[in-house]
N, C-alpha and C positions, 0 to 999 in steps of 0.2 A: 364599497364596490368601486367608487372613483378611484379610492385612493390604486387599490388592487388594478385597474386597467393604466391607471397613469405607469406604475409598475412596470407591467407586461411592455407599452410599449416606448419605455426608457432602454428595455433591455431589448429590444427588438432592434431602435435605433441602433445601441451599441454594435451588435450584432451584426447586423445588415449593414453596418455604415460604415465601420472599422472594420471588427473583427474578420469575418467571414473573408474580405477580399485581401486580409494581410494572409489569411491562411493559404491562397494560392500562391503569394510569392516565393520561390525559391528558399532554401535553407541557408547558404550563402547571403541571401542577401536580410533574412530575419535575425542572423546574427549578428549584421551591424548594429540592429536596434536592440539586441542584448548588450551587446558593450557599453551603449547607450542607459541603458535600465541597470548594469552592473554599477555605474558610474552613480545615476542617481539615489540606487540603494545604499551606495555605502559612503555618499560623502552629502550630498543636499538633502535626501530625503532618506534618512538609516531606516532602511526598513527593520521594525523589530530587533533592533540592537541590544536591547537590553533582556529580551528574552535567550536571543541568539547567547550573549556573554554568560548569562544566568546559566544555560545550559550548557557551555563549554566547563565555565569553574567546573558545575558537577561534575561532569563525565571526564573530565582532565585535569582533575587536581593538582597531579605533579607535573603538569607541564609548563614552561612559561609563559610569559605575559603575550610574549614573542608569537610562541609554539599557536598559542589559540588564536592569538588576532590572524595568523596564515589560514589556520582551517576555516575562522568568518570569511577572510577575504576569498579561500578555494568557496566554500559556501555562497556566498553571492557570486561567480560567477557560473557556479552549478545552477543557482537558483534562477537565475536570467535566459542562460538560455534551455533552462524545462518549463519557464513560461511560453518561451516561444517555438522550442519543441511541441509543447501544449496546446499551442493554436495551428501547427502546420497540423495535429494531429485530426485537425477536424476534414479535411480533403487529400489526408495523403493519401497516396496511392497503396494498392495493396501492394503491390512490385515495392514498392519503394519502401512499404514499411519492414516488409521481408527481408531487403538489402539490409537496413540499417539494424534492425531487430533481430540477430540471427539467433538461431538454438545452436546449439554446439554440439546438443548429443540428441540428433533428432531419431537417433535408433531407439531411444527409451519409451517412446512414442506407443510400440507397440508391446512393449512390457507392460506399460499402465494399464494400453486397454484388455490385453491379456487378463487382467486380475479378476476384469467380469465385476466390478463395483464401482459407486461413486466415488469420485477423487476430490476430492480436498487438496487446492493452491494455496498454501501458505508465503505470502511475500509482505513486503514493508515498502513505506515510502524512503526507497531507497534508486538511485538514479530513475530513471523513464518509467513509472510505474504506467501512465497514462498510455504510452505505447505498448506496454504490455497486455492494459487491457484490451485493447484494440486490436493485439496481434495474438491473443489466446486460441479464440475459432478457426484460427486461420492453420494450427499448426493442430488442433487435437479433430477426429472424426468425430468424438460423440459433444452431443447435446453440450453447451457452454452458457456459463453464467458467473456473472459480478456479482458481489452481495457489498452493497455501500450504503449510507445516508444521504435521502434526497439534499438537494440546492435550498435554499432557504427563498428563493429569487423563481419563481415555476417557471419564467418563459426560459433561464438558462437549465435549470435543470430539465428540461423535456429538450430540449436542442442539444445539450452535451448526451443526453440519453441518446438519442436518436444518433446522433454522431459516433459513438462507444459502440453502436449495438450493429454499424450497417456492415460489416463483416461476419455475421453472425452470433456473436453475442448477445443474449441477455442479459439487460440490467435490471438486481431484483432488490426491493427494499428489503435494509438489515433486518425492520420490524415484521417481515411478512417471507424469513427466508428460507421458509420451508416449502414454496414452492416450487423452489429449484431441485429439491429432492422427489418432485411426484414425478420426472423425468425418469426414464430407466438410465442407469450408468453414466448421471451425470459429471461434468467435469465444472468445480465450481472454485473461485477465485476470493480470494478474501485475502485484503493488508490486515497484519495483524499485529502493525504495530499502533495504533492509537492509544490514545491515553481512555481508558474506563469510563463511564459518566459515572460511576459511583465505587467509592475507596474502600467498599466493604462486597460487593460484589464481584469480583476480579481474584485475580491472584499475584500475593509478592513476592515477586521475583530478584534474583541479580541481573544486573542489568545496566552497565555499564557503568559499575562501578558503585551502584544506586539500589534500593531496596525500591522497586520499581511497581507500580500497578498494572497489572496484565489482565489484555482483556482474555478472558476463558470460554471465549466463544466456541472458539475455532476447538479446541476438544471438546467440548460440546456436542458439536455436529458429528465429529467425525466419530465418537462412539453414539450418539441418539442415528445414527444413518450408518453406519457401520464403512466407514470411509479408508481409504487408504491416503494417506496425506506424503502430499509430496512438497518437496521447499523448492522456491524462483530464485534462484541467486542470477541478481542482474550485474554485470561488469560493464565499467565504459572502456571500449577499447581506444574510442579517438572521439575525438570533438562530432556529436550526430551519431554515434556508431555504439551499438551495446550486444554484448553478448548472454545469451539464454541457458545458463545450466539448471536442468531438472533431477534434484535428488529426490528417490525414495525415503522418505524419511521412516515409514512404516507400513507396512501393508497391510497391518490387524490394529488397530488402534486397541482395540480390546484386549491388547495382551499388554499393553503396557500400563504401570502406576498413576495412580492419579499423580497430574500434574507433567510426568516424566513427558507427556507430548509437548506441553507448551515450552518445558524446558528446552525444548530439542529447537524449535524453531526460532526462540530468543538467543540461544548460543550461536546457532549459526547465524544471526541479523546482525549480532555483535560482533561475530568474525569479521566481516565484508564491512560493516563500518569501522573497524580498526584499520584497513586496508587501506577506504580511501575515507577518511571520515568528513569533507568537507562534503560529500555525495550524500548526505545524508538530511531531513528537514528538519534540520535546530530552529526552525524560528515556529515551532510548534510548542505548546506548553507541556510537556511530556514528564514532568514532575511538580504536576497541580495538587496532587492528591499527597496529602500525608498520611502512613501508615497507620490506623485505627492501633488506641492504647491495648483496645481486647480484640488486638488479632488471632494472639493465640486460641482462644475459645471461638470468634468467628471460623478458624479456618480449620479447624477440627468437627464441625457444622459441615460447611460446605463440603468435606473430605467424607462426613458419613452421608449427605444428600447424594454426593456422588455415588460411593459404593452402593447406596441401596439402590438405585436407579439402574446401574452397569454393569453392578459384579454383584448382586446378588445370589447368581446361579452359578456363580465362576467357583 
């Protein structure tokens, strides 16, 4: 119990003390303290350097030594300032996060909600995902929700919640994400790029080159809730500035193959990190898991759990 309040109010101080009052400074002037944190990360204190490289060999085999140490160093300067995009995001303004977060094709708006069912957000940690959450309710009519893993840390995880949710968002735990379907026509958000918590539970994928562990949530949902899933592809246009394209990726989940959804949304994650690949978060461990020797017979399992579940009446 001590230990757990000494906790709470470590991260209150932080909060209260720092954080919160850098979150009103100007964007302008929270990027001089990225340059700042660009500098420490990559020469006195490497942040996660050797996962970052570990991750470049894979996913860049043939490129040089040269080629990958550019995407670390585009990498650390992407990474500094979405930490501090990260903290303006707790009081920007709604005006503001609209300027910088635009949708590009805000006419598709009314095609989704046309479909008359829940939608499914497929996106990845890939540029501003944090403003994305924050700027989702702001752009769809119906009902909105996050589906993430709590904080490990409860006074930041109830403050970043609280903060995520004050535009109208709900944030819902992964373990309890079916709440967000007792909504009529909800619209619900899910990265789906994470690495699996388990190598046999997931699906492997290609994937940058990689025989990859893929979480299979996300088709999951969108045939148990009969969803239409749509892909976020986020563009940085300028330093603070991103653009919002919403593809349809499918309107009947149910009409397509096992697997063929999750494929759809890994190929396009691969696209847009081939485009600008330093935008992307290599200092996550994203090839933890090695391919199980009897995957074949695993995922011939999983393939008939699927169909009996989905297509049985198909």
């Amino acid at each position: 119990m001590v230990a757990r309040q000494i906790q709470i109010l470590s991260g209150a101080l932080l909060y209260y003390g720092l954080v919160l009052p850098l979150s009103y400074l100007p964007l302008w002037l929270l990027y001089g303290l990225a340059g700042l944190l660009r500098f420490l990360f990559s020469t006195i204190l490497p942040y996660r350097r050797k996962v970052i490289d570990q991750n470049l060999q894979l996913a860049f085999p043939n490129s040089s030594i040269k080629e990958r140490k550019q995407i670390r160093k585009d990498f650390y300067r992407y990474f500094s300032d979405l930490l501090v995009e990260s903290v303006k995001n707790l009081t920007i303004s709604e005006k503001q996060l609209l300027q910088r977060m635009q949708l590009e094709n805000p006419e598709i708006l009314e095609e989704i909600k046309a479909l008359n069912k829940p939608i499914l957000l497929v996106a990845g940690h890939y540029n501003n995902w944090e403003w994305l959450i924050s700027a989702q309710a702001l752009w769809f009519k119906q009902p909105c929700f996050g589906i993430g893993m709590p904080l490990s840390h409860p006074f930041w995880d109830n403050k970043l919640t609280q903060r995520r949710s004050r535009f109208g968002l709900k944030v819902v735990h992964a373990k309890t994400y079916q709440s967000a379907f007792q909504t009529p026509q909800p619209v619900v958000l899910v990265l789906a790029d994470q690495a699996p918590s388990s190598a046999t539970n997931c699906l492997w994928l290609p994937f940058l080159g990689q025989q990859s562990a893929v979480i299979f949530g996300p088709e999951y949902m969108a045939n148990k809730y009969d969803c239409a899933v749509v892909y976020v592809n986020i563009s940085n246009s300028k330093r603070g500035h991103y653009n919002v394209r919403l593809e349809v990726l499918v309107k009947d989940s149910k009409q397509l193959q096992y697997q063929e959804l999750t494929q759809l949304h890994v190929q396009k994650l691969e696209q847009a990190i081939h485009q600008k690949p330093g935008n992307w978060l290599w200092s996550h461990k994203r090839w933890k898991h090695k391919q199980p020797a009897n995957w074949p017979q695993l995922s011939t399992a999983l393939q008939q759990k699927f169909e009996t579940t989905f297509r049985k009446n198909a």
